[in-house]
MIKE-205465 format. One record per residue: residue in three letters; x, y, z of N, C-alpha, C in turn. Coordinates in steps of 0.05 Angstrom, whole numbers, plus 5000, padded with zeros to 4 digits. Atoms other than C-alpha are relative to their C-alpha. Example, Ala and Ser with C-alpha at 12.3 -4.5 7.8 and 13.67 -1.06 7.14 Angstrom:
MIKE-205465
ALA501849765000524649105156501850245000
SER498449764999527349795143498550225014
end
This chain:
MIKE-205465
UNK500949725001584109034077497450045015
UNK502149954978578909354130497550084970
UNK503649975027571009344093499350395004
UNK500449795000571309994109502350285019
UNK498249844985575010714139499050105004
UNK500949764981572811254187502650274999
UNK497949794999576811854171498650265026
UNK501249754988575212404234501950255004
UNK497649795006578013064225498950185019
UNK500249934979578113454283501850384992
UNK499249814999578614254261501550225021
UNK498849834983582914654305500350404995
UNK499249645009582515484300498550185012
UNK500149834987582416034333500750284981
UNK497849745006583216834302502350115022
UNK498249894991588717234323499550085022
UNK501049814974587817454398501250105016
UNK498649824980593817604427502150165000
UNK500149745003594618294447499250144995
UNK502049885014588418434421497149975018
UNK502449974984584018454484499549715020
UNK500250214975582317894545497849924997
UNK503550094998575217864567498450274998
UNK500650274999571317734552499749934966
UNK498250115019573317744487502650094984
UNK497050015001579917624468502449805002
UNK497550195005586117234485498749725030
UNK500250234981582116844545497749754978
UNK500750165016577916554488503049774994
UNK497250195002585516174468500449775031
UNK498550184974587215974544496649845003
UNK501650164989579715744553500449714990
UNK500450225014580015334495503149785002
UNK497050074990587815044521498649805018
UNK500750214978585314764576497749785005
UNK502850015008578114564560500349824966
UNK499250125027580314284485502949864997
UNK496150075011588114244464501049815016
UNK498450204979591113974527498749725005
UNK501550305008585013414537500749854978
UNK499450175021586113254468503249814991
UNK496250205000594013114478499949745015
UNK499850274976592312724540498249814987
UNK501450255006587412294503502149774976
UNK498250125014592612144446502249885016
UNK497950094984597812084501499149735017
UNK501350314992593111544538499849724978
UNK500350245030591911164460503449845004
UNK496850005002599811184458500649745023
UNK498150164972601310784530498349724990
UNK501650185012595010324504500949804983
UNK498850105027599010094441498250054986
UNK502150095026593110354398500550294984
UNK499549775021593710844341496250184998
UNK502049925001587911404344499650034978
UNK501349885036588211644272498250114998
UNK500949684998585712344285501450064966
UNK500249725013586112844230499750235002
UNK499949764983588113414262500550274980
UNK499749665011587514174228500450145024
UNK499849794979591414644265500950234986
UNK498549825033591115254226502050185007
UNK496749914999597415684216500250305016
UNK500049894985595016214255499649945034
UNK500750084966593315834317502949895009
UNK497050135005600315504304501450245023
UNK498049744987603516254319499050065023
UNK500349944975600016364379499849755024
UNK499350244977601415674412503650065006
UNK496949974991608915884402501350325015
UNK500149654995607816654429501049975034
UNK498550044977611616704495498050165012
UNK502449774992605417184509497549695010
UNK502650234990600516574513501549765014
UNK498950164988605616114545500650075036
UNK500749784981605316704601497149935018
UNK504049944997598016884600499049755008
UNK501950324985595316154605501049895017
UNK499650104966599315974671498450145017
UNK499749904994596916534692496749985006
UNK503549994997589216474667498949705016
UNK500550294992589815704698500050095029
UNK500449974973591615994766497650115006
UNK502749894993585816424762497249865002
UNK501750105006581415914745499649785022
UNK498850074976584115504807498650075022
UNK500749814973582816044850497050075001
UNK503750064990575116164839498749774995
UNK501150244987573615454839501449935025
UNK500250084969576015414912498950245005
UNK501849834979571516084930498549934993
UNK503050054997566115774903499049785005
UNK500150184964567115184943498850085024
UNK498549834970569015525003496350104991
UNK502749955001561315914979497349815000
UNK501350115000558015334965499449855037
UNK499650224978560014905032498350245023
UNK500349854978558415515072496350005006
UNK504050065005550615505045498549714993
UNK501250235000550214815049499449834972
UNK500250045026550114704976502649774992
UNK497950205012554014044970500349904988
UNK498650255028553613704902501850304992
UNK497649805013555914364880502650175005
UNK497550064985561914374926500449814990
UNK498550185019563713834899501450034986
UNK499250025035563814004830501950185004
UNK498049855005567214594848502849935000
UNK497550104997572714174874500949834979
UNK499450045027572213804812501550094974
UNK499049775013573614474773503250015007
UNK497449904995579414624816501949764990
UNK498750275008582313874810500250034969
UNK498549995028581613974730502350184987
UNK498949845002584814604726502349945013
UNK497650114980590514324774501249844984
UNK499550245018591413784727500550144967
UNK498849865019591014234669503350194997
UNK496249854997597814684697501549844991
UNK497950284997600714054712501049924965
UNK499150145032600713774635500850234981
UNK498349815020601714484607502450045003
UNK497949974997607914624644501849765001
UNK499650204997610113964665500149884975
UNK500050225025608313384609501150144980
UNK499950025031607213794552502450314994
UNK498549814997613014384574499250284990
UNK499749774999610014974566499650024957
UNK499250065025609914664483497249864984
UNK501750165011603014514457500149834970
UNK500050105026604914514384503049785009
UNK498150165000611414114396498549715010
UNK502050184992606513624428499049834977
UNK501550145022602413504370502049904976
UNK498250065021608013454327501949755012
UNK498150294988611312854366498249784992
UNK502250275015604212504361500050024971
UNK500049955029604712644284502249864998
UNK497950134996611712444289500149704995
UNK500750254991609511784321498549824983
UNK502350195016604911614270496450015010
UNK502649974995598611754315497850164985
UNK501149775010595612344277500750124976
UNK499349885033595912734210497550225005
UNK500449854993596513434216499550194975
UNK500549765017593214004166501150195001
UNK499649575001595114684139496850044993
UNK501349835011590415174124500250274992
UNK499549775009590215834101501250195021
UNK498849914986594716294131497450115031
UNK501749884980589416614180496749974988
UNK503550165010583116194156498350264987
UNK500349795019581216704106497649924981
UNK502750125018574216554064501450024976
UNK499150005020577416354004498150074976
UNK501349975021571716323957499550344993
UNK500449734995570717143970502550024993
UNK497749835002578017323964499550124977
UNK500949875030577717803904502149974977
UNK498050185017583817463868501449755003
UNK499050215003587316843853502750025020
UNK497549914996593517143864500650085033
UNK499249954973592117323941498649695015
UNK501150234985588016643957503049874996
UNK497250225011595116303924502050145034
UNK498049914977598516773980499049895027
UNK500850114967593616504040501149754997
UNK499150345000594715794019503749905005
UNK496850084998602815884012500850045027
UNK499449844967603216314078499249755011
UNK500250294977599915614115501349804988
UNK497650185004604715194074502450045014
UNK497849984992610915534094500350065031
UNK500149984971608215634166499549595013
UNK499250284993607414874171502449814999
UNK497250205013613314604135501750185029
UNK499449924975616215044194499849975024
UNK501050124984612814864251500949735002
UNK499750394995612814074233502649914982
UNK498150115016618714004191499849814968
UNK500350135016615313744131497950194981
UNK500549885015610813914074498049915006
UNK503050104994602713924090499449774976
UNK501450115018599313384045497050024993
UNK504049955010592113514054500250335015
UNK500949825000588314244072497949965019
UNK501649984987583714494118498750194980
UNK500949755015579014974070498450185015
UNK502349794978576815484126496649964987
UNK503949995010567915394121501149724984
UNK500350255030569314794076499350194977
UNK500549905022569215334026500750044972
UNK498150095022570115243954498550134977
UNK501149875017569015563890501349834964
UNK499650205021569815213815501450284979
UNK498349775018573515613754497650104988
UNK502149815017569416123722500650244988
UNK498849745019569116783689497650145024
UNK501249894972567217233755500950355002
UNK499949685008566518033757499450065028
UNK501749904978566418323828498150185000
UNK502149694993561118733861501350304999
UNK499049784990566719233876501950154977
UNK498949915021569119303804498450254983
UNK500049755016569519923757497649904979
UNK500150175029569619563696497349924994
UNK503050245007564519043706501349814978
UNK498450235027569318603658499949875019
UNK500650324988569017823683503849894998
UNK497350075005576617533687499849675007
UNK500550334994578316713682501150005025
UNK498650024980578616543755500749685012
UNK499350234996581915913769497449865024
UNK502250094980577415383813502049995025
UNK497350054980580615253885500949764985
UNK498650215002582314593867502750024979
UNK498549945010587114893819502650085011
UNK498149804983591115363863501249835020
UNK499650264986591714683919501849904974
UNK498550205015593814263861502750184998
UNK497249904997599214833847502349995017
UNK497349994978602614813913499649835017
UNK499650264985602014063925498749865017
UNK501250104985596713983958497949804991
UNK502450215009593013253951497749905011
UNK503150014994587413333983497950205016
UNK501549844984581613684013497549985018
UNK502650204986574913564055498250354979
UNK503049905014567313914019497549905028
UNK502950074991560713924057499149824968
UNK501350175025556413364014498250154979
UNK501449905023551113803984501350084972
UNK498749985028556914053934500649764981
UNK499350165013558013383913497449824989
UNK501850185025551213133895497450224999
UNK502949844996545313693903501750325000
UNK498749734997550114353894498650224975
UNK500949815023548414963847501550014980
UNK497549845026551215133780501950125001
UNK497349804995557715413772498550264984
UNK501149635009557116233769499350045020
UNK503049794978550916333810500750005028
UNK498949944969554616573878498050255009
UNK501249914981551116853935500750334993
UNK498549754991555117493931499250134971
UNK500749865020551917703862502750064980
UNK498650065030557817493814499550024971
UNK501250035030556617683742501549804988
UNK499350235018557217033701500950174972
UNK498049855030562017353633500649884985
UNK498750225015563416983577502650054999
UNK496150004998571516763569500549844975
UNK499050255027573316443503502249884998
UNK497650264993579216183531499049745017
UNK502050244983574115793577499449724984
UNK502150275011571715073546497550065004
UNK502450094994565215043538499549765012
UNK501050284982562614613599497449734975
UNK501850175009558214193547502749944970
UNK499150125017563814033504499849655002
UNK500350344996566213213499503650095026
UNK498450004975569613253567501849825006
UNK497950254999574312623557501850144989
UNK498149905020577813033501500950245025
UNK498949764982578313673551501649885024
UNK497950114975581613213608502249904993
UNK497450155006587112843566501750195010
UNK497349934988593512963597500250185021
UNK500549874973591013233663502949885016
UNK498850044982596313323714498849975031
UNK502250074971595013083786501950085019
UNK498049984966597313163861502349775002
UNK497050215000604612913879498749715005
UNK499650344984602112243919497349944987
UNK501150255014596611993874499450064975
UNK499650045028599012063809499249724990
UNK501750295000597711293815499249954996
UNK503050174989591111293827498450084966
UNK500850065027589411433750501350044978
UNK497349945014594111353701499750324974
UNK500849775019595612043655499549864965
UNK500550075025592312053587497949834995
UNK501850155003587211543610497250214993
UNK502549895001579811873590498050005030
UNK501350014970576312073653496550114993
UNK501849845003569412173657499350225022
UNK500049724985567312823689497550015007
UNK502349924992560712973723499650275000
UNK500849745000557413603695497449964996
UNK502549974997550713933695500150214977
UNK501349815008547514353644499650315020
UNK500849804982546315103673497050015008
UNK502550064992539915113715499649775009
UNK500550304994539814393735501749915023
UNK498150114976542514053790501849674990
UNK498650335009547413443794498249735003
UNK501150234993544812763799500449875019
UNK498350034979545212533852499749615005
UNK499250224992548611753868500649975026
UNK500450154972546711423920502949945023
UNK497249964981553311463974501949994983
UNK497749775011557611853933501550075007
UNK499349864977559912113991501349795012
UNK498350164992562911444018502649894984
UNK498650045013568411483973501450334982
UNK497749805008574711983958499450044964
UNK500349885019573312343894501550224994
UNK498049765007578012833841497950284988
UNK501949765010575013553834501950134983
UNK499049925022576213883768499050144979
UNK501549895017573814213709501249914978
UNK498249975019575514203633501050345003
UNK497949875012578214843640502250015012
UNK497249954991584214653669500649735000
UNK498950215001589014103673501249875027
UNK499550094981589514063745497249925018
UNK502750154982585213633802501350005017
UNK498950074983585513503871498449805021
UNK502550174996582512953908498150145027
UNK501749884974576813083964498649725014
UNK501950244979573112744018496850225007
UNK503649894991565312884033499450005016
UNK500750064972562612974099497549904995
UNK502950134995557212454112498650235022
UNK500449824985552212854140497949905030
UNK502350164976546712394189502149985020
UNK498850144985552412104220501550245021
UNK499149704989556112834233498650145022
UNK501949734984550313174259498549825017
UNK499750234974549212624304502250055021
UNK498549874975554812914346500450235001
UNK500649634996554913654335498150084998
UNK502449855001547313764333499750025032
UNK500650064973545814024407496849985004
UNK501850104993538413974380499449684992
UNK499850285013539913264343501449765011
UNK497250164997545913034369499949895026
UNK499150084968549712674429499850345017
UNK499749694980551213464457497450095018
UNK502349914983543813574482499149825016
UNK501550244971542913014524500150045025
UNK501149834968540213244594502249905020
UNK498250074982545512904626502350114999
UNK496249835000551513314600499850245016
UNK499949764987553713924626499750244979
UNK500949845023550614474601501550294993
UNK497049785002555615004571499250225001
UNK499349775004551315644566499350055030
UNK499849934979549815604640502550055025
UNK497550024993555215984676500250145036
UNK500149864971556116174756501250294991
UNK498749684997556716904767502150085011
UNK499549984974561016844819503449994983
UNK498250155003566516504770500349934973
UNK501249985025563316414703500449674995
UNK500550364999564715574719497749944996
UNK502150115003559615124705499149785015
UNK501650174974554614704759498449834988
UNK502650095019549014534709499949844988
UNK500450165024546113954668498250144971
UNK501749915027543314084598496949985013
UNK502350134988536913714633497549974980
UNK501050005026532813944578500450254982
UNK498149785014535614274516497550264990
UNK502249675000528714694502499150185037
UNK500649854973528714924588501750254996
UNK498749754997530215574606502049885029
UNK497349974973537515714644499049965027
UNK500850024966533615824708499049775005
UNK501250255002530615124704502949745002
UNK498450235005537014724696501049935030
UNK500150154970538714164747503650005003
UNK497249884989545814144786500949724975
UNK499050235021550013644742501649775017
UNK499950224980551012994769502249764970
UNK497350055015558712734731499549774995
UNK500050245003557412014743498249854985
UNK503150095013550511964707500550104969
UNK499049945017554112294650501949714986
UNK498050245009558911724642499449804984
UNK499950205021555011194619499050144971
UNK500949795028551911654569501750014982
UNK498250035013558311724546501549674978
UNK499950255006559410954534497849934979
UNK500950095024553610914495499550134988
UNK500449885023553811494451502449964985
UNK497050175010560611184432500049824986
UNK501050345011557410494422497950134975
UNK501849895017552110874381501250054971
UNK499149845038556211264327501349714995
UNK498750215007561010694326498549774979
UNK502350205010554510224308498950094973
UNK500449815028552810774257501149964980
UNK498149945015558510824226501249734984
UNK499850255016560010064214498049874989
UNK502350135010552409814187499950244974
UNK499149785025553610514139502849814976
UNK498550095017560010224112500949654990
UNK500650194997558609494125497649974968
UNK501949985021552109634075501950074973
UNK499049955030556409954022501849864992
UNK497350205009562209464020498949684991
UNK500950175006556808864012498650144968
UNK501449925029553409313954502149984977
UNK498650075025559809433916502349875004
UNK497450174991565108993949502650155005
UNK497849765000569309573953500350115033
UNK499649844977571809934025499350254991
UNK501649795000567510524027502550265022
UNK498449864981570911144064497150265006
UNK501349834973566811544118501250195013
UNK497849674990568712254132497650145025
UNK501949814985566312634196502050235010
UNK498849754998569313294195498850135038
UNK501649924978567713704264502750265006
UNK498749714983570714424299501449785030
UNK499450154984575714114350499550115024
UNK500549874969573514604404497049855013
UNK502250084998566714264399500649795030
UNK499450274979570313634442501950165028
UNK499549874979571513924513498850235003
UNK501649584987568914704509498349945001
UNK502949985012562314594469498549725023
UNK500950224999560913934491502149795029
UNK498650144982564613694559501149774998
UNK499650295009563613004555501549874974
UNK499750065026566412964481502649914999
UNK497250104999573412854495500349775016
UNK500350334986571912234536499049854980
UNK501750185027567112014473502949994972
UNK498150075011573012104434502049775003
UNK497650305003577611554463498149725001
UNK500850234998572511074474498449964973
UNK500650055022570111114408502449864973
UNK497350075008578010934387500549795012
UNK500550204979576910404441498149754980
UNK502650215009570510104406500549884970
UNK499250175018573410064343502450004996
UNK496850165003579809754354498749685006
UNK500950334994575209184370498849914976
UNK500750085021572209194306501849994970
UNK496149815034578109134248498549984983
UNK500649925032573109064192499150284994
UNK500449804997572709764209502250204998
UNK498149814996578510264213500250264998
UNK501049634999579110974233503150104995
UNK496449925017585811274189499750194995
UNK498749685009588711894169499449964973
UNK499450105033587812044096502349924978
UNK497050085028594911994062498849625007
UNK499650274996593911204091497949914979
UNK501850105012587211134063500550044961
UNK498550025024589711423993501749694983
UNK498050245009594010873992498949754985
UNK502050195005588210343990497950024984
UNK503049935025582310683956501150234983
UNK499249875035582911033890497950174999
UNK501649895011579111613875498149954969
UNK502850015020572411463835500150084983
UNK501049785026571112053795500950295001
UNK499449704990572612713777497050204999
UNK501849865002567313243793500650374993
UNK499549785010566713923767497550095024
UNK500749964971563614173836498450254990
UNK500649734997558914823837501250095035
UNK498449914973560815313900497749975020
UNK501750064971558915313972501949995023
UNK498050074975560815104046498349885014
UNK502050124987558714864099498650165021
UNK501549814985555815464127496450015001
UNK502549975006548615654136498849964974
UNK501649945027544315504078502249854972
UNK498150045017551015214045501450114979
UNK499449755013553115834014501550195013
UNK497849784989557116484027498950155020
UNK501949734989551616904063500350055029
UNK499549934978554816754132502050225000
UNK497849884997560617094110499550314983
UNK500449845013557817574058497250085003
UNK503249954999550917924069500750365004
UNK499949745005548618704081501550095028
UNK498749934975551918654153503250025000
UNK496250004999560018534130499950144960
UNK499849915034558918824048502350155002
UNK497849844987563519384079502949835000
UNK498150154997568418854095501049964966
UNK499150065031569118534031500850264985
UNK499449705021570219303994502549965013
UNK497749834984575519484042503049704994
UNK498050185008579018854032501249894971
UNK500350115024578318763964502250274987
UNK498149625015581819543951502849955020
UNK497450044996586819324003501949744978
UNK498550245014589218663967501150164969
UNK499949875019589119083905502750184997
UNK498049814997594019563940502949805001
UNK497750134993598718993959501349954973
UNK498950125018599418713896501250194978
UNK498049745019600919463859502949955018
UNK497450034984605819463912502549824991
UNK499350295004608818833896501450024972
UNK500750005034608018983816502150264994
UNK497449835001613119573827501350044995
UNK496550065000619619153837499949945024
UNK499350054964623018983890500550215015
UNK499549794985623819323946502150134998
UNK496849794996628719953952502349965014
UNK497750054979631619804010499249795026
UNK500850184987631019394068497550065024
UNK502449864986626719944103496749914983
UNK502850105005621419814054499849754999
UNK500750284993621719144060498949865011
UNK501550024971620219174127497850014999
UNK501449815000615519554111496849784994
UNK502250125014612019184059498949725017
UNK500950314984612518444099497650045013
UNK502549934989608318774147497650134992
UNK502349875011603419094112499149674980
UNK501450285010602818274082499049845029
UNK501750184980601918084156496750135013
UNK502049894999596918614162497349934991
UNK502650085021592718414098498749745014
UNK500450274983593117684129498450065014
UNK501149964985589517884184497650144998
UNK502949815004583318354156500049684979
UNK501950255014582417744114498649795013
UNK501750214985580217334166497649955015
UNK502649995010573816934155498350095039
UNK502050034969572216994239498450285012
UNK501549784999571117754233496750084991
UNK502349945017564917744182497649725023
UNK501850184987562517074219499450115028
UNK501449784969562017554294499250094993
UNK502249775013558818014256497649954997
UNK502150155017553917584221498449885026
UNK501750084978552217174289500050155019
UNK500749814977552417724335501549945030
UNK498750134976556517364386502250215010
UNK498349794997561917894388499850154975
UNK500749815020559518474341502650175001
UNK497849834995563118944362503550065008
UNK496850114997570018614385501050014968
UNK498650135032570418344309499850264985
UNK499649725015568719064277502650175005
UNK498249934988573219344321503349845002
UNK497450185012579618814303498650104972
UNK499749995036577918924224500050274995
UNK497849765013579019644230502050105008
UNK497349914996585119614273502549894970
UNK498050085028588219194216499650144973
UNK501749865027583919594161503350295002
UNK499049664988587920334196502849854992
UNK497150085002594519874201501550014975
UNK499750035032594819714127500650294986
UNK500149745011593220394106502250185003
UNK497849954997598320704140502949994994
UNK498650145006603220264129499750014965
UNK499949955029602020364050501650254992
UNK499749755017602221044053504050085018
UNK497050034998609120944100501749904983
UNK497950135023611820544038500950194984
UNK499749805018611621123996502050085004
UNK499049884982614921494054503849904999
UNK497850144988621521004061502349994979
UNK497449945014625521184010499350274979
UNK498849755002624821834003499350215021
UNK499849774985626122484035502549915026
UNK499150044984631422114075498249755019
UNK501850394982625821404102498650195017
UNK503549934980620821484154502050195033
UNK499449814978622321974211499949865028
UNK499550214974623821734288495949915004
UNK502150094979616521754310498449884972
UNK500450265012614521374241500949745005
UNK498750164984619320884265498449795019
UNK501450084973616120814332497449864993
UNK502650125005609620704304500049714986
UNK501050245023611420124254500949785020
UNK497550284982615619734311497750055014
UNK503450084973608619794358498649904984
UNK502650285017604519464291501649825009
UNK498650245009610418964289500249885025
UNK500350204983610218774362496949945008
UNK503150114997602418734361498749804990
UNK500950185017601218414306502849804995
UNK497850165008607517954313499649704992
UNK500950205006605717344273501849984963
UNK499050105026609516944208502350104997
UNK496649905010616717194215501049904975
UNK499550105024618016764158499150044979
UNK501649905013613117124121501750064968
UNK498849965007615717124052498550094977
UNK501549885014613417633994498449904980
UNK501650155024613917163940497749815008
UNK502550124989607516813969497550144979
UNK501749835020604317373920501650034985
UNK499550085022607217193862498749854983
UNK503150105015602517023806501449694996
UNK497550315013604316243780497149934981
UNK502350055020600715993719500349645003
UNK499150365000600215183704502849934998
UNK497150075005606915223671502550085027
UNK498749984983609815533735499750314997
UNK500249755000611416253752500750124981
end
């Protein structure tokens, strides 16, 4: 058995963009990140593959990025955005050579040569088939592939159980689709997570508190055995209740008191399908809680080792992994990390001419006008030893903890997969030679989690306070006085779906229609990437502007439900209108109602 495992999970996601606008923002965000991310990352697995070496990635590809890798619209568009991309790296050649400007003739020809090479593997190698791609390496054994929430949706905010249960099923039944099988682990859009409590929205009448399941509950319900947390929740997190978003804490006397004898409240916990194993039922578990006001205790690498999150008030757990965080932000910090090193290419400097890039980082506090031409070859070894670096990291980290408790320690580095190629050029080269470096080391190994499951046993169970891994480790990227709006409007739509729903079944097959779409609608104002443009300002106005075409879509579409079975159904030019949402927003054909269907422990 290896002294230790490297689990790297490599997030994949994109919102909804196509049909929904170009540039500069829009659907060339998707083709940038195609050619620039996705496709590199096939060819690096496809290089491991001829190698004979297993990468053991952890790939999240969430279930909305899924639908627009299979959209005959982006299979189009991105030949299309590749020629273009082609074509002004040879005029700015052709510009450079003319003014004498020859490293950066070069590069340009560099540009054009990648982009040439990019067609080539989209149409060619990988047919025109990105997800079928990834699902061969999955296939193969190379990789282990995530769901996530139907359209990466801030779970902890949703304003019921009952519609987070619908995001989570919607990226089950869009994966088991896609890959032919049943997800085992989760991507939790933000790493965001919330514990069971008694929670009263801001946007309630009442002001009454209702028992709201923890996530780890709603996962455990629909099979899912595992999940990834930022670390602060697992040893320095806040009390359960006290959320960012001004949750009234309510008493529930169906609740346990968190200070009961917590052995007695866990007997006969049920667990996730594949590690029922890992503690037998009925055994006494101890539970890690806190008093209110106090923080956890925090044990010393805690975090190098798979742990069950849980509460007494429920009888379900699911296990999790912790993102180490030194070792993490050692490659995604661009003021910490490998990404700011003067020798990469620096991403926010862009030719006018082309919007390609010429530039080194050179130094990450210089101003744009200051940066030097980028010189590819001086990049390279950089690459080699920021490879040798983490690698070095990563085994004297789990090297130390496997001599402390003789045990194989497990090492999680979570990361955004656009980071490797868009964000960070060089990073998709640092990726194979870091799969390179330790294949040489076996008391080391870098695995998928079902494998690691197999070998290490979850520790302990924790009763988690909430968070993510956002700013400040809280909600306030997603929730503040800039998106409040958001959250209302979504919180009175979900509300509408589920009267809807609470009805009966549909009348006829018109409302059916009807209704499906008005669930792919909701899908879509739920998603967490609108409130996060808002919040960072990067696209304000793009993201306002998507959350009230879906906001108007919904609405309509409600008050069309009404409409469809009676007076004779919806009139021709109602009609017209619902078949222009349905080819706009064409995403989840399989979309299926019961997804919002309440389910208790015992089942539905």
């Amino acid at each position: 058995m290896p002294q230790g495992y490297l689990i790297l999970v490599l997030h994949a996601h994109l919102p909804y963009v196509i049909g929904h606008g170009r540039w500069p923002h829009g659907a060339e965000w998707l083709y940038e990140a195609a050619c620039e991310t996705y496709i590199p990352l096939l060819n690096v697995l496809k290089r491991l593959s001829h190698k004979g070496r297993k990468a053991g990635f952890t790939i999240g590809l969430t279930p909305i990025l899924c639908e627009m890798f299979v959209s005959d619209v982006f299979k189009t568009e991105a030949k299309e955005y590749i020629q273009g991309r082609i074509e002004a790296a040879e005029k700015d050649r052709q510009g450079f050579t003319k003014t004498g400007k020859v490293a950066e003739a070069h590069l340009a020809d560099r540009w054009a040569t990648f982009y040439k090479k990019a067609f080539y593997d989209f149409t060619v190698t990988y047919r025109d088939d990105l997800l079928g791609a990834f699902r061969g390496f999955q296939n193969d054994g190379q990789i282990e592939i995530l769901t996530s929430s139907a359209t990466h949706a801030y779970l902890p905010l949703v304003g019921s159980d009952r519609c987070i249960s619908a995001q989570v099923r919607q990226g089950i039944e869009s994966y088991t689709s896609f890959f032919g099988s049943k997800p085992k682990g989760i991507w939790l859009p933000e790493c965001g997570y919330r514990p069971a409590s008694s929670l009263s929205s801001p946007f309630s009448k009442s002001g009454r508190g209702q028992r709201r399941k923890g996530t780890e509950e709603i996962l455990a319900e629909n099979n899912i055995d595992y999940f990834f947390l930022d670390t602060h929740l697992l040893g320095a997190g806040k009390p359960i209740g006290k959320e960012e978003m001004d949750f009234l804490e309510v008493p529930n006397p169906s609740v346990p008191d968190i200070q009961e004898d917590v052995h007695t409240a866990f007997d006969g916990l049920s667990y996730c399908s594949s590690t029922d194993h890992l503690h037998p039922p009925g055994e006494p578990r101890k539970v890690r809680t806190t008093p209110p006001g106090e923080r956890f205790p925090r044990l010393e690498n805690d975090h190098l080792a798979p742990h069950f999150a849980g509460s007494p008030f429920s009888k379900q757990v699911c296990t999790f992994f912790a993102r180490e965080p030194a070792i993490s932000m050692q490659v995604w910090s661009q003021d910490h990390g490998y990404p700011g090193d003067g020798r990469y290419l620096e991403f926010h400097k862009k030719a006018s001419t082309s919007g390609l890039r010429y530039w080194r980082v050179t130094d990450r506090l210089a101003d744009l006008g200051t940066k030097e031409v980028y010189r590819p070859e001086r990049s390279a070894s950089q690459v080699e030893a920021h490879a040798a670096h983490f690698v070095s990291s990563v085994s004297s980290l789990l090297n130390a903890y496997y001599l402390k408790t003789g045990e194989p320690g497990v090492l999680t580095t979570p990361f955004d997969a656009e980071l490797f190629g868009h964000w960070w050029f060089e990073g998709i080269e640092w990726l194979e030679r870091v799969v390179d470096l330790l294949a040489e080391r076996s008391k080391i190994q870098l695995s998928c989690p079902q494998e690691v499951l197999q070998n290490v046993r979850p520790k302990e169970t924790f009763m988690l306070p909430e968070g993510s891994w956002g700013q400040g480790g809280c909600h306030t990227m997603w929730y503040n006085k800039g998106t409040t709006w958001m959250w209302e409007s979504i919180h009175k739509a979900e509300r509408a779906m589920c009267k809807a729903l609470d009805q009966g079944r549909p009348a006829s097959p018109l409302s059916e229609r009807v209704l499906r779409q008005m669930a792919r609608e909701l899908f879509l104002l739920q998603a967490s990437d609108w409130q996060f443009l808002v919040t960072t300002r990067t696209a304000r106005e793009y993201a306002e502007a998507r959350f009230r075409c879906h906001e108007e879509n919904f609405r309509w579409l409600h008050k069309a439900l009404g409409r469809s079975d009676k007076n004779g159904g919806l009139t021709a030019e109602n009609i017209e209108r619902l078949v222009a949402i349905e080819q706009k927003d064409h995403v989840f054909d399989s979309i299926k109602l019961s997804c919002f269907e309440e389910r208790t422990e015992n089942g539905l």
